[in-house]
N, C-alpha and C positions, 0 to 999 in steps of 0.2 A: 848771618841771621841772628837778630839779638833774640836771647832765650827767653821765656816770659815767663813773670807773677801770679801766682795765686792769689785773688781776693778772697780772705777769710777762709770760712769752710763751705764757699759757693766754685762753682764750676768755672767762674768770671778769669779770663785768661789775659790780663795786660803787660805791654811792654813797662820794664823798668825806669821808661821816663816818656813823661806825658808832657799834654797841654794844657798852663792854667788860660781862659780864656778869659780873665774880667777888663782884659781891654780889647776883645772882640764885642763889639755894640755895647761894651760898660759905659755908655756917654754920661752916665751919672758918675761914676767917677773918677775918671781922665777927658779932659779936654779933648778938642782936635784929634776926633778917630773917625775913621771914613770903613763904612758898613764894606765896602768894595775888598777896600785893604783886611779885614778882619775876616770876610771869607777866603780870602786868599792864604791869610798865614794859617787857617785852619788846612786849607788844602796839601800845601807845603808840609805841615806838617807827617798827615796821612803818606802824602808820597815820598818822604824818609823815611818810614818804619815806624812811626809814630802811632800805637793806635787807641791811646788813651784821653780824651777829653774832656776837661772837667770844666762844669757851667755852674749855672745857678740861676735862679730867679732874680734874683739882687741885682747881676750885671745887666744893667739895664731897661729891667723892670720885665725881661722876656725876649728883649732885642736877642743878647746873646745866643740865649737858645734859639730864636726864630734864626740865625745867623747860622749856627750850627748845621741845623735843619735842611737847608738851602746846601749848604756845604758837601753835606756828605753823600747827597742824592746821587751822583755819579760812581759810588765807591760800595762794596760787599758790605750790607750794614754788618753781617755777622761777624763780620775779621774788626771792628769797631767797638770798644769800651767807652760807652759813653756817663758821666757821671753828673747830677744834676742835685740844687738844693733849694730847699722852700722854708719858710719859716713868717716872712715879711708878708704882711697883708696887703692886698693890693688897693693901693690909693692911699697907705695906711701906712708906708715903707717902715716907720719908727714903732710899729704895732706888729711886737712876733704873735704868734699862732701854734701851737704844738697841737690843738686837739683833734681828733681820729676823723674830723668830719673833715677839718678845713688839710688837715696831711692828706686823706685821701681825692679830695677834689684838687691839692695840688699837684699829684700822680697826676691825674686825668688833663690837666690844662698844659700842664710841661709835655707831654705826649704830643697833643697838639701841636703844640710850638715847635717841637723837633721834628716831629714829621714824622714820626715813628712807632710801632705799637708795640713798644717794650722799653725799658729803661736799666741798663746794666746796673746803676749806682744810684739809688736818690738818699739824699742825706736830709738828718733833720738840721738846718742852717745852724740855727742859734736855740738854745732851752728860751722857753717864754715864760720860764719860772713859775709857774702855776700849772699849768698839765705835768701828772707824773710820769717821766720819761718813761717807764717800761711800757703803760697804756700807750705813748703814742709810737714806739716800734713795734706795739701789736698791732694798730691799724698798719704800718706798711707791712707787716707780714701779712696781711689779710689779701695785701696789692700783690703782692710777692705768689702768693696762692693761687690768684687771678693770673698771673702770668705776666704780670705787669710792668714788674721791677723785678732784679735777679739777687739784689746786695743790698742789705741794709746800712747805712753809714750814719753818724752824728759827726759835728762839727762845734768849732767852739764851746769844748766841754772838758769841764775836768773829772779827776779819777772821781771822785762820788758821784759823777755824774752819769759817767760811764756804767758803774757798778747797778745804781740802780737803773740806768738802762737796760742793762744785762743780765737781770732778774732769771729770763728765759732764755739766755742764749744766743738771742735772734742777733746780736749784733757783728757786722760780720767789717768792717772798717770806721776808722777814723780819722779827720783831718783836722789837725791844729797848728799853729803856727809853731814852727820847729825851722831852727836854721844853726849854722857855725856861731850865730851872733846870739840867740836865743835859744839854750839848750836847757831847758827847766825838765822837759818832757824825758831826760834821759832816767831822774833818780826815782820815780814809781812807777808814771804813767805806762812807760816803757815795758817794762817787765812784765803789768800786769795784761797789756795787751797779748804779747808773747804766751804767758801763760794760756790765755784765753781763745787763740787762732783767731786775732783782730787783727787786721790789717792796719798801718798807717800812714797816711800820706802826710807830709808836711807841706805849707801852703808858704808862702813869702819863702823859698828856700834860697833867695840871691838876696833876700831882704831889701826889698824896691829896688834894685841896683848896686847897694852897697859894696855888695859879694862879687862885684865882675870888678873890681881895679878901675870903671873908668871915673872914681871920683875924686878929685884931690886938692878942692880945694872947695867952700863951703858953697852950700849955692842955697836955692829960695826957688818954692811952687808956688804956684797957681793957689788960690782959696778955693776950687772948685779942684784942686786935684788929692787923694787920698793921701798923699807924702807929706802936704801941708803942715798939719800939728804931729808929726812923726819925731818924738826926742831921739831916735836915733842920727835924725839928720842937724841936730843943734847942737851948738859947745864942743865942748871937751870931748861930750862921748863921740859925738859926729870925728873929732881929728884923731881921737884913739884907734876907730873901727879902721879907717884909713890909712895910719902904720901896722894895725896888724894884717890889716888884708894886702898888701906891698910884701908881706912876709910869703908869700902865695908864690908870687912872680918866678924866683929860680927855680921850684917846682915848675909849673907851666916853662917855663922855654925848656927845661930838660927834657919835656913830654913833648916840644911844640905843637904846645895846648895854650888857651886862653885861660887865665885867672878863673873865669865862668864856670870853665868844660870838667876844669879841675875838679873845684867845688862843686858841682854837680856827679861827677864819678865818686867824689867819696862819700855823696849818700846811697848811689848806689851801691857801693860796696860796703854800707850797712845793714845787717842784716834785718835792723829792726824799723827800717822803711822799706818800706812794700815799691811805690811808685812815689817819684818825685816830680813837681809839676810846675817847673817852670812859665813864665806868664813870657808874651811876647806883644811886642808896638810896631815890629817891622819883620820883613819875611826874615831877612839876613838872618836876625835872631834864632830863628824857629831853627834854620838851616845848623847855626853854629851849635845852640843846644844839644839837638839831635847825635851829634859828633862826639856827645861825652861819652 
């Protein structure tokens, strides 16, 4: 029985490694996903011990959540962490939103969508640079009050961002892109969330694939896939990240462990990420993750 996370200073109880879902119904940004397949790796997931899922408005414009939704109607919602984010206006995708009217109507529509009358996690997606962050974590503490949502979370935010977030406390997690390849988040961020009982989950934590070994020699996406303009996948940096993730390998067969499972255990066994949340395209995936 894997032991489980506290989120913040809320009651919200998840396993040490989740599910990112933005290629469950994200048809906006991956190619070739079939809605069938993405309720299944969500299933999969749940029946290996999995009980953390993390959505958002953005994958798909609602698909994902509506995907979710569907998904988990067969299973205890209470044994389920579900975590959801808004920001992007609808019809409007390149148009963020932080103000307390349009965060709290996006509580109530992501409800909807998931099928559910509560929301463990809603995050604020992206600052929209003009609403001040502490008013818009005091409308979802309003939602929070309502019984709405259980956790506050921001995403794509740096430490002044954070801070005045956090004017009142209310912030109880954060997700920012953190990986073996991208460790910026280690020399402040880090500490000050610690200080403060914020949770954080790191997002891209295989860094599109990078982090599992299986790339080794240069390749090329799709213009409709998110990895497209990614410099980590170009030049030099692309054939650097590549010998040093090959550095990986005699660890994993000593474990006989995958490259993946590895790098995925040693964020769990950091203590300054909460939940790690790997993304999945195929069940296999979900299956081999879960195994770290």
């Amino acid at each position: 029985m894997v032991e489980k996370v506290k989120i913040g200073k809320t009651d919200v109880m998840a396993t040490p490694i989740g599910l990112g879902t933005n290629a469950v119904g994200g048809h906006n940004l991956f190619p070739d996903l079939g809605d069938h397949v993405g309720v299944q790796i969500v299933k999969t997931a749940l029946n290996h011990g999995v009980n953390f899922l993390d959505t958002a408005y953005a994958y798909g414009f609602g698909r994902s959540e509506e995907l979710i939704g569907q998904a988990i109607q067969d299973y205890d919602r209470k044994k389920i962490v579900i975590a959801t984010k808004a920001a992007q206006t609808p019809g409007h995708p390149d148009r963020l939103d932080n103000s307390p009217e349009f965060l709290k109507q996006a509580v109530e529509d992501a409800l909807k969508r998931l099928d559910t009358n509560y929301i463990d996690i809603f995050y604020i997606h992206f600052p929209d640079g003009k609403t001040p962050l502490n008013e818009a974590v005091k409308a979802l503490d309003e939602k929070r009050k309502e019984g709405k949502i259980k956790a506050i979370g921001l995403s794509n935010v740096n430490l002044q961002q954070i801070k005045e977030a956090n004017q009142d406390g209310l912030v109880d997690i954060v997700e920012n892109q953190y990986s073996l390849l991208h460790r910026e988040a280690e020399k402040e961020l880090m500490p000050y969330l610690r200080a403060n009982q914020i949770s954080f989950v790191p997002y891209f934590p295989l860094a599109s694939g990078l982090l599992t070994g299986k790339y080794s020699e240069t390749v090329s996406f799709a213009s409709d896939d998110i990895r497209h303009m990614n410099p980590d996948f170009r030049g030099d940096r692309f054939t650097q990240i590549v010998q040093q993730v090959q550095k990986i390998q005699p660890i994993a067969d000593k474990y006989h462990a995958t490259i993946a499972q590895i790098v995925l255990a040693w964020y769990i066994k950091n203590s300054d990420v909460t939940v790690v949340i790997p993304g999945a395209k195929q069940v296999k995936q979900v299956e081999a993750n879960s195994e770290a």
